[in-house]
DRENLOGU-264617 format. One record per atom (N, C-alpha, C): residue in three letters; x, y, z. Coordinates in steps of 0.05 Angstrom, whole numbers, plus 5000, padded with zeros to 4 digits. Each point is the difference from the previous one (the first is absolute). Example, Ala and Ser with C-alpha at 12.3 -4.5 7.8 and 13.67 -1.06 7.14 Angstrom:
<nodes>
ALA526448865156;ALA498250245000;ALA501850245000;SER499350214986;SER501650245001;SER498550225014;
</nodes>
This chain:
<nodes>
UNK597517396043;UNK501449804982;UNK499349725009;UNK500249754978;UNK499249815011;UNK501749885011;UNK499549785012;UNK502749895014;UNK500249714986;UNK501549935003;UNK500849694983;UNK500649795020;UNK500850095031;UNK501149785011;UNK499350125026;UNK498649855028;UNK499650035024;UNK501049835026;UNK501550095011;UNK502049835014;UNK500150245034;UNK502849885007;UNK500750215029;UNK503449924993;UNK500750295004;UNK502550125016;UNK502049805020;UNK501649824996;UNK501149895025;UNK502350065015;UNK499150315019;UNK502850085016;UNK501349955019;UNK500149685003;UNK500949945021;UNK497349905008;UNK499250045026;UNK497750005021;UNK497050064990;UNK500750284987;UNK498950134989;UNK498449984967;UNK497249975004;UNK499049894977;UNK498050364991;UNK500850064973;UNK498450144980;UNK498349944981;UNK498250004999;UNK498349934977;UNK501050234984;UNK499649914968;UNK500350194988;UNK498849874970;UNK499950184984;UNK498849924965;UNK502450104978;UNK500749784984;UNK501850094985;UNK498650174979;UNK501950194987;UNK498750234981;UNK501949974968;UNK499549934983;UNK502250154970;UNK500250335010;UNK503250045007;UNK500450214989;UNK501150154983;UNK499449814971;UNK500450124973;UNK498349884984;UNK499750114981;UNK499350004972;UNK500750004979;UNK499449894972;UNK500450004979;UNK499150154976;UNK500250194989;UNK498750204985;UNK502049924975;UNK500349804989;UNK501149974980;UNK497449944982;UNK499249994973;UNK498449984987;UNK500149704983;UNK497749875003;UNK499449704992;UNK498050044982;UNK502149804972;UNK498150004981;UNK498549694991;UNK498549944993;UNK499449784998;UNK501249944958;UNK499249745006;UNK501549864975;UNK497149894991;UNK499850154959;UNK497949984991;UNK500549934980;UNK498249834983;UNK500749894971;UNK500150244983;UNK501549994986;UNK500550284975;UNK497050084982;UNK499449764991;UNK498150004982;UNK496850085003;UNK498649935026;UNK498550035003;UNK500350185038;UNK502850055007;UNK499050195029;UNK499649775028;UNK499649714992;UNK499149805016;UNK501449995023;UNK498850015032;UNK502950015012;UNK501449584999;UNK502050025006;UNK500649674999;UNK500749915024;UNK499749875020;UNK499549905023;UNK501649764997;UNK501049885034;UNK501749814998;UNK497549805027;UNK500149694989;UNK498449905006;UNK501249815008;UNK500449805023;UNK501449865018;UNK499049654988;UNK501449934985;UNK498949704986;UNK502949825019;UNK498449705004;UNK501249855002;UNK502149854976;UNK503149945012;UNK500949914977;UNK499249714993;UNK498749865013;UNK499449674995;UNK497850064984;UNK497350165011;UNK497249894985;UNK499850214970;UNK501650235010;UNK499850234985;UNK497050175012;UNK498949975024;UNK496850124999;UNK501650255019;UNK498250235001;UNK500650135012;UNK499549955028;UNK501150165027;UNK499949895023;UNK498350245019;UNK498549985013;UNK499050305026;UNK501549915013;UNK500150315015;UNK502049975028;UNK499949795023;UNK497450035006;UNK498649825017;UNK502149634996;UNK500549924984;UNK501549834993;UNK503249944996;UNK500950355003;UNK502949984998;UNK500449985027;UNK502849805008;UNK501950105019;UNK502149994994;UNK501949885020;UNK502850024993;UNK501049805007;UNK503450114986;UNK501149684998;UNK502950064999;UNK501949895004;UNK502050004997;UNK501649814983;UNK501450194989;UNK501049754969;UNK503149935012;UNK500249785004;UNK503849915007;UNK501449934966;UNK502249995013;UNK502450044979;UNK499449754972;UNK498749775003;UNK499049814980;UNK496450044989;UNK499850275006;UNK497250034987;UNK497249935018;UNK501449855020;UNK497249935011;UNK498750265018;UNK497549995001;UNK499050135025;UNK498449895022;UNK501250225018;UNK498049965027;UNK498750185011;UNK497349914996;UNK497250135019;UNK501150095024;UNK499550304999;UNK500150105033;UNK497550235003;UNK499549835027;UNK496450205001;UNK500850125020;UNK497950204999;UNK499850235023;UNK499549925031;UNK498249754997;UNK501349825025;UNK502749955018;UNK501449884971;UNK503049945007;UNK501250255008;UNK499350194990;UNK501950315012;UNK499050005026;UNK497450065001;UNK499850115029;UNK500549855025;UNK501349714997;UNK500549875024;UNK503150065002;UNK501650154981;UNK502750064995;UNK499850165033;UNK501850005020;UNK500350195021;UNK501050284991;UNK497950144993;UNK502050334995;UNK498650165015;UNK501350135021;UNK499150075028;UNK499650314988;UNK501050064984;UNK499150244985;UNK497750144975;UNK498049815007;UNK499049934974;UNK496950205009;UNK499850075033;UNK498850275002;UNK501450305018;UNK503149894994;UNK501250245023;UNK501450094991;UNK501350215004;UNK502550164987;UNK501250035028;UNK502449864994;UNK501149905022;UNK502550184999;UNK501750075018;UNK501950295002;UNK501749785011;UNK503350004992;UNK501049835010;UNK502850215016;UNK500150204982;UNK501950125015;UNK500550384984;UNK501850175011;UNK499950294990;UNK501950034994;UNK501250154979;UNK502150044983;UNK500650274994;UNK502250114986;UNK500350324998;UNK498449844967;UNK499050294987;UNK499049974968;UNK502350064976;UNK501850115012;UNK502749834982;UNK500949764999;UNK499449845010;UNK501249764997;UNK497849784989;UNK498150084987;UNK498549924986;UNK500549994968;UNK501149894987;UNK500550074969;UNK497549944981;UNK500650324989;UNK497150004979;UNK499249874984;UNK502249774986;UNK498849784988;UNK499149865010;UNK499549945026;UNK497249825010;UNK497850195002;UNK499550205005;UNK496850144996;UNK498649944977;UNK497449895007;UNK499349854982;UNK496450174999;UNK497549965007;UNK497550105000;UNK500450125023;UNK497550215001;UNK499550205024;UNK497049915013;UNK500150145023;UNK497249985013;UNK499350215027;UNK497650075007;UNK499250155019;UNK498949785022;UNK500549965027;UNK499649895018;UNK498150205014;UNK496949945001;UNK498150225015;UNK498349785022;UNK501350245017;UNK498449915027;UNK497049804993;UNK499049755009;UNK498349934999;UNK498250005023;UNK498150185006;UNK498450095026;UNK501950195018;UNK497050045024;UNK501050195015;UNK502849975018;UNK499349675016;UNK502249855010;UNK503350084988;UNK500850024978;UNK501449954984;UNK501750255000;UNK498850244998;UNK500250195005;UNK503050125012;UNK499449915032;UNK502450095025;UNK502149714986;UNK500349865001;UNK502149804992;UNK501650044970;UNK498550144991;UNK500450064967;UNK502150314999;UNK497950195021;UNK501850234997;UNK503249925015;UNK499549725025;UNK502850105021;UNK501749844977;UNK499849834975;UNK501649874982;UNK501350254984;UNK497650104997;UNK501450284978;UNK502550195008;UNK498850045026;UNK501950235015;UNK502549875011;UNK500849785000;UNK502249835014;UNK501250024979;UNK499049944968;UNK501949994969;UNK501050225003;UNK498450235003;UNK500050234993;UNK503550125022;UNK499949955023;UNK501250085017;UNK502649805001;UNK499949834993;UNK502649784996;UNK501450104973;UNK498450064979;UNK501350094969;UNK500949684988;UNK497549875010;UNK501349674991;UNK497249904986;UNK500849814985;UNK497349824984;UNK499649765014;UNK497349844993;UNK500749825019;UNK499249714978;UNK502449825001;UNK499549704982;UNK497849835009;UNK499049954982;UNK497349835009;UNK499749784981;UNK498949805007;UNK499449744982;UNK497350044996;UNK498349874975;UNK496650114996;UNK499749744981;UNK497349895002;UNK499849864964;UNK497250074994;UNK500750134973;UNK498050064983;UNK500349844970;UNK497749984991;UNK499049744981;UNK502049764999;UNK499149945023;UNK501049695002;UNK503449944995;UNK501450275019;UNK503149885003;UNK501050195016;UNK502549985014;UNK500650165027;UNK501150154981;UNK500550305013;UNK501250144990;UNK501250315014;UNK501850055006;UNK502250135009;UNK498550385004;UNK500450085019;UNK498550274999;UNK502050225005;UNK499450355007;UNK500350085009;UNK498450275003;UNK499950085033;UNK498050125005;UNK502050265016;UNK499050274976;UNK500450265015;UNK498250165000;UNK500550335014;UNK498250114998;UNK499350224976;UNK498350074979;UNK499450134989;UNK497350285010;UNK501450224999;UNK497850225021;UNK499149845025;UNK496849884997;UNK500749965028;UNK497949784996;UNK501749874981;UNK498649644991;UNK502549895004;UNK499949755003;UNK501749795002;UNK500049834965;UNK501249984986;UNK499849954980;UNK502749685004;UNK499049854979;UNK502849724995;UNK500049974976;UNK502349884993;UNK501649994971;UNK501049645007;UNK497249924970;UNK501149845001;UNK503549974998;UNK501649725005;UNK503649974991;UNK499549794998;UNK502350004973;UNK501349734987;UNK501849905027;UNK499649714996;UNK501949815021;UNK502550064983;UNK501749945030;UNK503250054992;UNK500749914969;UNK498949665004;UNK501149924978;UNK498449934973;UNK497850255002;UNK499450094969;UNK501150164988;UNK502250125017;UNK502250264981;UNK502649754991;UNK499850174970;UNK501449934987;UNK502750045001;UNK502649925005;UNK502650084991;UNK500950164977;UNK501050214994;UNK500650174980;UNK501449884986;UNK501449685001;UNK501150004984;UNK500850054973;UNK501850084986;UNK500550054970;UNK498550254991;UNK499150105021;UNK498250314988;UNK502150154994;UNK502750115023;UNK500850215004;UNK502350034980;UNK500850204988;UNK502750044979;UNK501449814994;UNK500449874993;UNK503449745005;UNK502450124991;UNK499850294991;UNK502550064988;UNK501050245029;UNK502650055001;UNK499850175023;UNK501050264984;UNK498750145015;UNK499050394986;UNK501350125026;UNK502050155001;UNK500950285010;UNK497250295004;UNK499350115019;UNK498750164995;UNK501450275018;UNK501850204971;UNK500750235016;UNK498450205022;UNK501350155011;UNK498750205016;UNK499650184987;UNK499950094979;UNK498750274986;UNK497349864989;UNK499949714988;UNK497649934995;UNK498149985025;UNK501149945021;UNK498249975024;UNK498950195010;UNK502150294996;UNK498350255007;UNK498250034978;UNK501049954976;UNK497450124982;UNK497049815012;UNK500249715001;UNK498449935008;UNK498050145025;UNK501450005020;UNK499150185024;UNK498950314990;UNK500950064972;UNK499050244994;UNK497350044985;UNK499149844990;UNK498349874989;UNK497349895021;UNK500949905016;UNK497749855021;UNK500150275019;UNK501250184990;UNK499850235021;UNK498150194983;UNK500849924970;UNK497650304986;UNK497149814997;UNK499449715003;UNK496949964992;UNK500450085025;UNK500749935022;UNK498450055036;UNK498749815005;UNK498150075013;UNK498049795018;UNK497750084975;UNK497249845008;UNK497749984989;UNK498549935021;UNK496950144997;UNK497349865021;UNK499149834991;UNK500449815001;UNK498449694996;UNK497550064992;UNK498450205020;UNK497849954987;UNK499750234976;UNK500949954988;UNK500050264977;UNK499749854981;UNK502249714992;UNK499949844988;UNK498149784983;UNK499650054970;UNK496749924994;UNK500549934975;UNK498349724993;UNK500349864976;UNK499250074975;UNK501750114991;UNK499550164977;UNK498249794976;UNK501149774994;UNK499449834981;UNK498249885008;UNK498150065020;UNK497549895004;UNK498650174994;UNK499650255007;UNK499650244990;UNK499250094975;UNK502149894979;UNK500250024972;UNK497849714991;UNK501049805014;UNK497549804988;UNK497150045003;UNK498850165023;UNK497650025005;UNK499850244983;UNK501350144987;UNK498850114982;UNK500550004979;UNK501149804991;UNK499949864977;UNK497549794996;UNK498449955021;UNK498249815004;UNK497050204999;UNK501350215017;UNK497750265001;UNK499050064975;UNK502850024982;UNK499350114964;UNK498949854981;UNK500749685013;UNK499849864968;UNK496749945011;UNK498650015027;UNK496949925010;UNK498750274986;UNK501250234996;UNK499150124986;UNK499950124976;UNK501649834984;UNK500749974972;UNK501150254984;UNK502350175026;UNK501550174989;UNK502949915005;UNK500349804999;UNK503249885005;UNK501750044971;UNK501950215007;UNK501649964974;UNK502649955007;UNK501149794987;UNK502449735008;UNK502850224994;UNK501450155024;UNK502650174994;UNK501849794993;UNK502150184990;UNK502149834995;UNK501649915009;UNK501049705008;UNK501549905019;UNK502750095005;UNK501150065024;UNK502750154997;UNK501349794996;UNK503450244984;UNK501649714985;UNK501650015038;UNK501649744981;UNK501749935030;UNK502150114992;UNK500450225026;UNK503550115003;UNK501849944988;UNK501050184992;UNK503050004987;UNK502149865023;UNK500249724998;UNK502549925018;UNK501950094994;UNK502849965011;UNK502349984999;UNK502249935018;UNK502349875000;UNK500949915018;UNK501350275006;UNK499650105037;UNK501250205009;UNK503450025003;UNK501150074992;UNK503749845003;UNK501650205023;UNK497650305003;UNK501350105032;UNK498350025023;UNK499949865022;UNK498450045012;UNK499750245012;UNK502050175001;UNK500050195025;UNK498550244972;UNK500249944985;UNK498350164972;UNK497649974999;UNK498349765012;UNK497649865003;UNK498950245024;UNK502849925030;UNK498050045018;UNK500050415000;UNK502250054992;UNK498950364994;UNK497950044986;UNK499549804978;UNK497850194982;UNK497449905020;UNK500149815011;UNK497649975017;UNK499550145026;UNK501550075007;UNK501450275025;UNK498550264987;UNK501250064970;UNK498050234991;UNK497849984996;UNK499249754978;UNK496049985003;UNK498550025021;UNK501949945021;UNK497949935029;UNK499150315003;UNK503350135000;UNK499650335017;UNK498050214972;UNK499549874978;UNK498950124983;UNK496749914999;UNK499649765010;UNK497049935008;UNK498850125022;UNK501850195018;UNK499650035019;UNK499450305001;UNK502150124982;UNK499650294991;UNK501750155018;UNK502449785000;UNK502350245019;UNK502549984981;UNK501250205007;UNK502450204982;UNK502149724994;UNK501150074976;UNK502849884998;UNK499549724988;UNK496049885002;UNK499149854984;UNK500849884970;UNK499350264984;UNK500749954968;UNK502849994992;UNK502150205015;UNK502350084991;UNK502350015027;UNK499149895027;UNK501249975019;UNK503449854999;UNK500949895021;UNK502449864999;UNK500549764981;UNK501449934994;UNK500149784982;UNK500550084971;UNK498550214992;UNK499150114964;UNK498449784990;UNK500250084970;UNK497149784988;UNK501449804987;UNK498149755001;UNK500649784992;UNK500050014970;UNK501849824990;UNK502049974974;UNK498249744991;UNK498449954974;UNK499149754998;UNK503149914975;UNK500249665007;UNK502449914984;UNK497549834986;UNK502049854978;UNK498549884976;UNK498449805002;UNK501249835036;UNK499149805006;UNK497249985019;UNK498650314993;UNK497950135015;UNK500650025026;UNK502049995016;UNK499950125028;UNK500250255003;UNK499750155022;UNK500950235005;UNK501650065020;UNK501850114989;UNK502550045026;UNK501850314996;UNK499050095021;UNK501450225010;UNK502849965005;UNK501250254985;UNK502849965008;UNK500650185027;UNK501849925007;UNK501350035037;UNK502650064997;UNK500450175018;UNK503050115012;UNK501249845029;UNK500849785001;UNK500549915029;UNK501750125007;UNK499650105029;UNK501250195018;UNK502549815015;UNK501550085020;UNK501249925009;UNK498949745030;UNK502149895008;UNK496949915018;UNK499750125026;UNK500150205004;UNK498550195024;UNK497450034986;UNK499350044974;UNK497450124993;UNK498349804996;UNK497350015003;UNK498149834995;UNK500850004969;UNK498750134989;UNK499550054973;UNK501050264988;UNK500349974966;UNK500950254986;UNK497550054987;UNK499650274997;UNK497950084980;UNK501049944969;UNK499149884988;UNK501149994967;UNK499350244985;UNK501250014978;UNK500450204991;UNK497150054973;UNK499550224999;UNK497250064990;UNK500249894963;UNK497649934992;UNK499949864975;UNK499550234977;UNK501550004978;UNK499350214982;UNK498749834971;UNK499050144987;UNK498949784974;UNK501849974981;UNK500849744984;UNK501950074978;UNK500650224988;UNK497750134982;UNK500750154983;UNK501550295012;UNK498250045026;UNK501350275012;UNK502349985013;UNK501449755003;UNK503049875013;UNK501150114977;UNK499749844969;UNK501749994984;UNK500850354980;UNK497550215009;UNK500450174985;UNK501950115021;UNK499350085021;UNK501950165027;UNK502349874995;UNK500249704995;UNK503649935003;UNK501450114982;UNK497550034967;UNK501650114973;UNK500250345006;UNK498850095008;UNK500350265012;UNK503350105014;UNK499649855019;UNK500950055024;UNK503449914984;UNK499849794983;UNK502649914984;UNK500850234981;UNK498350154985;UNK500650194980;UNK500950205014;UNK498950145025;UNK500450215017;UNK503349995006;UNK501449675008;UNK501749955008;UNK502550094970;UNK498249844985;UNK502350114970;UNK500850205003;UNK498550144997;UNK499350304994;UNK501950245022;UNK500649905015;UNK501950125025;UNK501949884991;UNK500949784996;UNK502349864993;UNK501750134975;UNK498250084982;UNK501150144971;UNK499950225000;UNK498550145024;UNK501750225002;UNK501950105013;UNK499949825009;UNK502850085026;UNK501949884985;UNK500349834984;UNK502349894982;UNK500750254975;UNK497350124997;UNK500050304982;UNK502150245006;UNK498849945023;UNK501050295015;UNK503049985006;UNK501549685019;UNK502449964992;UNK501650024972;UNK498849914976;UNK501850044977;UNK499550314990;UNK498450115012;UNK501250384996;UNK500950145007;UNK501349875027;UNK501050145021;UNK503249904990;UNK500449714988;UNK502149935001;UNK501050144970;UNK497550054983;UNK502050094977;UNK500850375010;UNK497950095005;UNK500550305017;UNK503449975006;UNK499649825015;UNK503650065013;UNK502149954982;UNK498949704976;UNK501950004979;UNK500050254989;UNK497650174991;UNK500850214976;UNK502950195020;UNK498250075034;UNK502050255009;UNK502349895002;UNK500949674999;UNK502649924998;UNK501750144979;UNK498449924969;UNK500950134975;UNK500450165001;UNK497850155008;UNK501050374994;UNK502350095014;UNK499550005021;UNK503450045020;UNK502049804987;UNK500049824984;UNK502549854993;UNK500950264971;UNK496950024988;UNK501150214974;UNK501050305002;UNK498550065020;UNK501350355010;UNK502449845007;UNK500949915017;UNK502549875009;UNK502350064974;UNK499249854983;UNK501649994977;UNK500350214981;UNK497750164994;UNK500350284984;UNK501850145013;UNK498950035033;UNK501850245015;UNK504549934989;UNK499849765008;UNK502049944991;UNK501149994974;UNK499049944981;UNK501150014973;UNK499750314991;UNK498950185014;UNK500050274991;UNK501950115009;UNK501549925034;UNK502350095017;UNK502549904976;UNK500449774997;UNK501749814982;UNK500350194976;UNK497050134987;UNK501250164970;UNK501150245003;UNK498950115018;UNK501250265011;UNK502950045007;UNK501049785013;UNK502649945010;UNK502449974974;UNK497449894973;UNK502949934981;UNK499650244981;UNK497450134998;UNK500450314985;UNK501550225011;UNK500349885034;UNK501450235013;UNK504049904995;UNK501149804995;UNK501949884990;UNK500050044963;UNK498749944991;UNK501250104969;UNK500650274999;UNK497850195014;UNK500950274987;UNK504150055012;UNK500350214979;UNK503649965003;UNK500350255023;UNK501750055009;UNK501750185029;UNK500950164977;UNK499950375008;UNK501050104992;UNK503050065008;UNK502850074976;UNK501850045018;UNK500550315003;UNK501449985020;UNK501150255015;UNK501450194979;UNK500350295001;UNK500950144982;UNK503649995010;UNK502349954983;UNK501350075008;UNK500650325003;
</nodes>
């Protein structure tokens, strides 16, 4: 690899030569800017604003513009009599744990490679001290003409530095964070935790730019004049979500259903309910609060809800009128055996009654004197 910058190591006492390295790259794809009509590419050409002629480099420098417009000439002269004692050393000022580094100052990367044989034993005993401390080490450096803030750990068994933003190029968050204040229950927090528990981890290096991918062969097709233009996907059906814990189950199931484990499609939660306002929200059973969560109750489709309920309602008639049946036969049953025993009742008697008065009319015979 080439190196961009040649300097030494300053550990104290102890001087390393070494060559700075890029260790990254850019694989994003650059297109250039071409007139429509004729393919022309169009180029940007460095004109003076006084004469209007164009300018070569050889003739530009620099200048600094103050607050009323004027400028001032500053040559490469004037820099280099500036004292910057760093301007060929990477100077180590002190070791730190690598938490206490905040990642909004990591700024560019680089490989620090031994420069010569010399370099070598001083280079490995830097490595193995990071390595065995579990510390990074802060360093001051200036590259293209301004100091700038380092840090140097070990990667396998290179010494690598990152460039860092100075303290006070980080910004204050001000006005970013909520202004309204939000309650966040514990059943949403487990679902959350449930969720960052079904994607898991990922191998970094697995990770690959899809849409670069798709442009180079989109670039592949149209150089070979079989490009045919698909159709642009529409944009998502938004909707404002109005339950979250409805949000984070159905995303709890897609995960375990991308994944191809059980309980994915039709697992806890049941299926989400779309309302009019295009969200989707699963309905929920909240448990008491010992439980994380309730499983909600499973989704049926209208029409098969509404025939089973008319079913299930007629079924209910239907017992109801007969059992109201069966009471009014039972109750007349007892009226009729009332009757009948009231009517034998009364024959038996009115037949005793006639008997009694045919046995009274007939006349007594009398005695012979």
């Amino acid at each position: 690899m080439r190196s961009i910058w040649n300097g030494a190591i300053s550990f104290g006492l102890v001087s390393i030569p070494i060559k700075l390295v890029n260790a990254t790259e850019s694989h994003s794809i650059s297109f250039h800017q071409i007139h429509l009509a004729d393919g022309g590419r169009i180029r940007y050409r460095k004109v003076c604003e006084l004469d209007g002629e164009e300018v070569p480099g050889a003739e530009i420098g620099k200048g600094y513009e103050e607050a009323d417009g004027s400028v001032i000439p500053i040559t490469d002269e004037d820099l280099a009599q500036l004292p910057l004692a760093t301007a060929k050393t990477i100077e180590i000022m002190s070791f730190v744990p690598a938490e206490e580094i905040d990642p909004l100052q990591m700024d560019a990367a680089y490989y620090l490679a031994a420069n010569g044989a010399t370099a070598a034993k001083p280079y490995t005993l830097l490595r193995e001290a990071l390595k065995r401390s579990r510390k990074v080490a802060i360093a001051k450096y200036a590259l293209r003409g301004r100091e700038r803030l380092g840090m140097l750990r070990v990667v396998d068994d290179v010494i690598a530095m990152h460039g860092l933003l100075w303290p006070d190029e980080i910004r204050v968050p001000e006005g970013v964070a909520p202004d309204v204040e939000v309650t966040v229950r514990d059943a949403e927090l487990d679902l959350a935790d449930a969720l960052m528990a079904t994607l898991g981890e990922v191998e970094m290096a697995s990770l690959h730019d899809d849409y670069r991918d798709a442009v180079e062969a989109m670039i592949a097709a149209k150089a070979g004049g079989a490009f045919e233009p698909a159709e642009a996907p529409g944009e998502p059906a938004g909707g404002q979500v109005i339950d979250l814990m409805a949000a984070l189950e159905k995303s709890v199931r897609a995960a375990k259903a991308s994944r191809g484990e059980a309980g994915g499609a039709g697992g806890a939660g049941g299926a989400a309910a779309e309302t009019e306002a295009g969200a989707e929200v699963t309905p929920m059973r909240r448990g008491g609060a010992g439980r994380k969560s309730a499983a909600a109750p499973k989704a049926v489709g209208g029409k098969k809800s509404t025939a089973a309920s008319a079913k299930k309602t007629a079924a209910t008639a239907a017992a109801k009128s007969t059992s109201a049946a069966s009471k009014k036969k039972t109750a007349a049953k007892s009226t009729a055996g009332k009757s009948g025993t009231t009517k034998s009742t009364s024959a038996a008697s009115a037949k005793k009654a006639g008997a009694g008065a045919k046995k009274a009319a007939t006349p007594r015979k009398r005695a012979s004197a």
